[in-house]
C-alpha positions in Angstrom: 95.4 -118.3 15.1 98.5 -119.7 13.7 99.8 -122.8 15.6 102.9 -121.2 16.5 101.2 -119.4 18.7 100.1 -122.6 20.5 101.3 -122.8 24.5 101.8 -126.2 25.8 98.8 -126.9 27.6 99.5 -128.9 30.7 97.9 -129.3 33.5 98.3 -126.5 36.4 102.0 -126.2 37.9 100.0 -125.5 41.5 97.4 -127.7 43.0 96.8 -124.8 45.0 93.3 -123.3 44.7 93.4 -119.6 44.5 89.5 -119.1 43.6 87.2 -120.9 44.7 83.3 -120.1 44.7 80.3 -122.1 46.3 76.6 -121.8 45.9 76.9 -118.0 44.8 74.0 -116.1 43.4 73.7 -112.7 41.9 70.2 -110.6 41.9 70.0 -107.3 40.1 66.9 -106.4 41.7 64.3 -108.7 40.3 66.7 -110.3 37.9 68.4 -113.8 39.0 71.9 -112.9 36.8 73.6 -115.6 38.4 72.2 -118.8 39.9 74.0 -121.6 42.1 77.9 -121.0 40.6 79.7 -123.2 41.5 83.8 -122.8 40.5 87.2 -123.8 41.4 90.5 -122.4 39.8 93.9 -123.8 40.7 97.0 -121.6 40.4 98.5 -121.2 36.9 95.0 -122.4 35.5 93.9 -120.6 32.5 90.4 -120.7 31.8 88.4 -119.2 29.0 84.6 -118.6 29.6 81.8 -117.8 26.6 78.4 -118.2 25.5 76.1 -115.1 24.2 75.3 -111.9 25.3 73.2 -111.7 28.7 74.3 -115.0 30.1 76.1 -114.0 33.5 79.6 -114.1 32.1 81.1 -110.7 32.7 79.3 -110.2 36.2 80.5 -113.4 37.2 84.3 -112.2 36.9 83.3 -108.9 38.4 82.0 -110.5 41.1 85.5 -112.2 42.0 87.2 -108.7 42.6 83.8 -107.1 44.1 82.9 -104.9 41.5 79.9 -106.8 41.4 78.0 -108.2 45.2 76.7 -111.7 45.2 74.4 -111.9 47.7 74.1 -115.5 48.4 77.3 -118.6 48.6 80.8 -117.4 49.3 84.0 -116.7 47.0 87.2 -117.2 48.1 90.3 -115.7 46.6 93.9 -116.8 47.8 92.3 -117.9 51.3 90.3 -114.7 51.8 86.6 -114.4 51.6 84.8 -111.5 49.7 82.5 -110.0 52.4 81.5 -106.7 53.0 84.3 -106.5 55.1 86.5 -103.6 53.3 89.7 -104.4 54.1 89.1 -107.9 52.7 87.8 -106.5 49.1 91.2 -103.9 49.0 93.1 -107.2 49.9 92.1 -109.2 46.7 91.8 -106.6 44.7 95.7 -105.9 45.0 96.2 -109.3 44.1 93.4 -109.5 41.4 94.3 -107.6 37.8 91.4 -106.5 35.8 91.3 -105.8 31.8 88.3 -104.1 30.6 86.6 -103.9 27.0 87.0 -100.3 27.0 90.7 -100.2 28.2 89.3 -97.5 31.2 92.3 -95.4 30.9 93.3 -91.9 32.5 93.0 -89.8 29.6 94.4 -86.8 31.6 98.1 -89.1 32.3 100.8 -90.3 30.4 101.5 -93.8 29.8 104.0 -94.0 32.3 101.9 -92.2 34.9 98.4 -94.5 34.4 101.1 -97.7 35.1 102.8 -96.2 38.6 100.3 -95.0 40.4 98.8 -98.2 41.6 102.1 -99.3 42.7 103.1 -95.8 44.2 99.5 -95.4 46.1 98.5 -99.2 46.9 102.0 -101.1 46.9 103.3 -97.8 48.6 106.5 -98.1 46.1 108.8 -95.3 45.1 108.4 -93.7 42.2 111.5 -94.6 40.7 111.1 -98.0 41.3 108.1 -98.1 40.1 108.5 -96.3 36.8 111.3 -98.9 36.6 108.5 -101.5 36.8 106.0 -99.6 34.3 108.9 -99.8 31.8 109.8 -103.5 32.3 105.6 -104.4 31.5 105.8 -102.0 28.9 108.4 -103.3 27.1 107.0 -106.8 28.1 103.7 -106.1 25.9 105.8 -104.4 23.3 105.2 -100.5 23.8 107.9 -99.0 26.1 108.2 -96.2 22.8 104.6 -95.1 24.0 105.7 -94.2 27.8 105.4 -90.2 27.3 102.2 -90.2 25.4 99.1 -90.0 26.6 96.3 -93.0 26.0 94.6 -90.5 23.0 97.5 -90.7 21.0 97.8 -94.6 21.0 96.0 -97.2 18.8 93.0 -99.4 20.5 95.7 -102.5 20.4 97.6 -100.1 22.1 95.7 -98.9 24.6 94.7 -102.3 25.7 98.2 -103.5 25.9 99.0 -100.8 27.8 95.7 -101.6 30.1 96.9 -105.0 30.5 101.0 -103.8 31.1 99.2 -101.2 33.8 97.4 -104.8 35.8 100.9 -106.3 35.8 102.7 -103.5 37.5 100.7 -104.6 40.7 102.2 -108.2 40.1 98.6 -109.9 40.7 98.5 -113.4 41.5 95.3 -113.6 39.0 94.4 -111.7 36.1 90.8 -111.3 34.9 90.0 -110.4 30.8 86.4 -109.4 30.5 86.4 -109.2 26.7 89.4 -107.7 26.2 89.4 -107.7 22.6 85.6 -107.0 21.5 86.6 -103.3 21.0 89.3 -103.6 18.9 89.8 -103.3 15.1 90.1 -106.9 13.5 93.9 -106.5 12.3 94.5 -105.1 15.9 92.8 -108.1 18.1 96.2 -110.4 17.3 98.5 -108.1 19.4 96.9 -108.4 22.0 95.8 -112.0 22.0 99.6 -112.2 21.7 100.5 -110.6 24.9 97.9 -112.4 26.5 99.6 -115.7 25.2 103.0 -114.9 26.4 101.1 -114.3 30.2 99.7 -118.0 29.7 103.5 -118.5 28.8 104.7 -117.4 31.8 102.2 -119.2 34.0 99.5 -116.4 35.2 96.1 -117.5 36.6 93.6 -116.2 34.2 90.3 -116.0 33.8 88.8 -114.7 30.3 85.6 -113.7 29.2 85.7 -114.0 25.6 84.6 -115.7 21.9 88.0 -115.6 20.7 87.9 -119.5 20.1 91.4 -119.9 18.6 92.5 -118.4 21.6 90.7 -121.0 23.8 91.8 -123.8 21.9 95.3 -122.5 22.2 95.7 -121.5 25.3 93.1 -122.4 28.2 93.1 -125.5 30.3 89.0 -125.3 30.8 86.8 -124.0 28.5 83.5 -122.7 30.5 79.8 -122.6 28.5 77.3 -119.9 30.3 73.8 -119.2 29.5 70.6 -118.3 31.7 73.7 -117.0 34.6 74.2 -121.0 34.8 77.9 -122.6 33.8 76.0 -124.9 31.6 79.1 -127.3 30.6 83.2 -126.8 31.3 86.0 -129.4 29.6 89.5 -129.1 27.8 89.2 -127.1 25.0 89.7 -130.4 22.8 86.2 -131.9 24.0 84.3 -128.5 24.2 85.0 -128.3 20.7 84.8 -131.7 19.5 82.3 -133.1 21.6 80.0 -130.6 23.2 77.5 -132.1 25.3 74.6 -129.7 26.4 72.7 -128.8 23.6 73.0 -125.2 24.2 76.5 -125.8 23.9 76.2 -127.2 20.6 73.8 -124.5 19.2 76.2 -121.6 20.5 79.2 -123.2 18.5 77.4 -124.1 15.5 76.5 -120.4 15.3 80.0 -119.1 16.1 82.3 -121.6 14.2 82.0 -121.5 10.6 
């Protein structure tokens, strides 16, 4: 990445914890995915989590909006416990955004309608105020021009920035990337890591799953190492890249950073 792109990284605005998770584990069936996570995020905290392929990362950040089910330790988002208590998971899911790999789309609705209908069903908005909003996160990620057409017609940068444009109109208090760039076409992964910048800009919580590394370096306050569904090491970018300290850690980014 270019080092214009660089966002001041200073420490959280908040001291407010808005995630925090103890002791949580994560079967699927036989499988221990997760094991004994352990995690707190403060407001405005932007945290970037990696390691390979199988190590826990995704499901953990599934888990935090309940798309996943720990079954053991708690997580608490914005003072409210994920239980199996309903009302509780619709709670932080209004207030948690979610960007897929796969950009997960209506194909069937326009731009404009995929953006207001989670404000016009969940926040119970009108519909012209919240087309209003669709258009103000559109032309926040740079598409507004793309409103009419449908998700088919619109590059894979596109689509993604529209995905992420779509999270926004439900003003969350915390945005989750689960690689949101792994899909995309090389020459179209930088407009999107640039939207993503101006959110870290503009102070969002986030929480990214994702081996973009310039992108950690320039952006996140944590950097987070998983393997074996265990967070194996978390620093400041500078030290998880200068000084890595489990050997895991060390092996993943001599594989990665050439």
């Amino acid at each position: 990445m270019n080092d214009n792109t660089t966002v001041e990284i200073q420490a959280p605005a908040s001291e407010h914890e808005i995630i925090k998770i103890v002791g949580m584990h994560k079967w699927f069936d036989d499988f221990h995915v997760l094991k004994d996570i352990n995690l707190s995020v403060k407001k405005g905290e932007r945290i970037v989590i990696c390691g390979p392929s199988g190590s826990g990362k995704s499901t953990l950040i599934r888990c935090i909006n309940r798309l996943e089910e720990h079954q053991r330790g708690s997580i608490i988002v914005d003072n409210i416990e994920l239980t199996n208590d309903i009302k509780n998971v619709e709670k932080i899911r209004a207030e948690v955004g979610m960007v897929f790999q796969h950009f997960n789309l209506f194909p069937h609705l326009t731009i404009m309608d995929n953006l207001t209908m989670g404000p016009i069903w969940v926040r119970k908005l009108p519909r012209s105020e919240a087309e209003s909003l669709a258009m103000y996160y559109l032309e926040k990620v740079h598409i507004a021009e793309q409103a009419k057409k449908f998700p088919g017609q619109l590059s894979g940068g596109q689509q993604q920035r529209v995905a992420i444009a779509r999270s926004l109109c439900m003003k969350p208090k915390v945005m989750l990337f689960d690689e949101p760039t792994s899909a995309l076409d090389p020459e179209m992964v930088k407009e999107v890591l640039d939207v993503m910048i101006e959110l870290a800009r503009d102070g969002m919580t986030m929480l990214v799953v994702s081996h973009e590394m310039g992108f950690a370096k320039s952006v996140a306050h944590r950097v987070l190492f998983m393997d074996f569904g265990q967070i194996l090491e978390q620093n400041t970018p500078e030290e998880f890249f200068s000084n890595p300290r489990h050997d895991r850690s060390k092996l993943f980014l001599s594989q990665i950073l050439h």
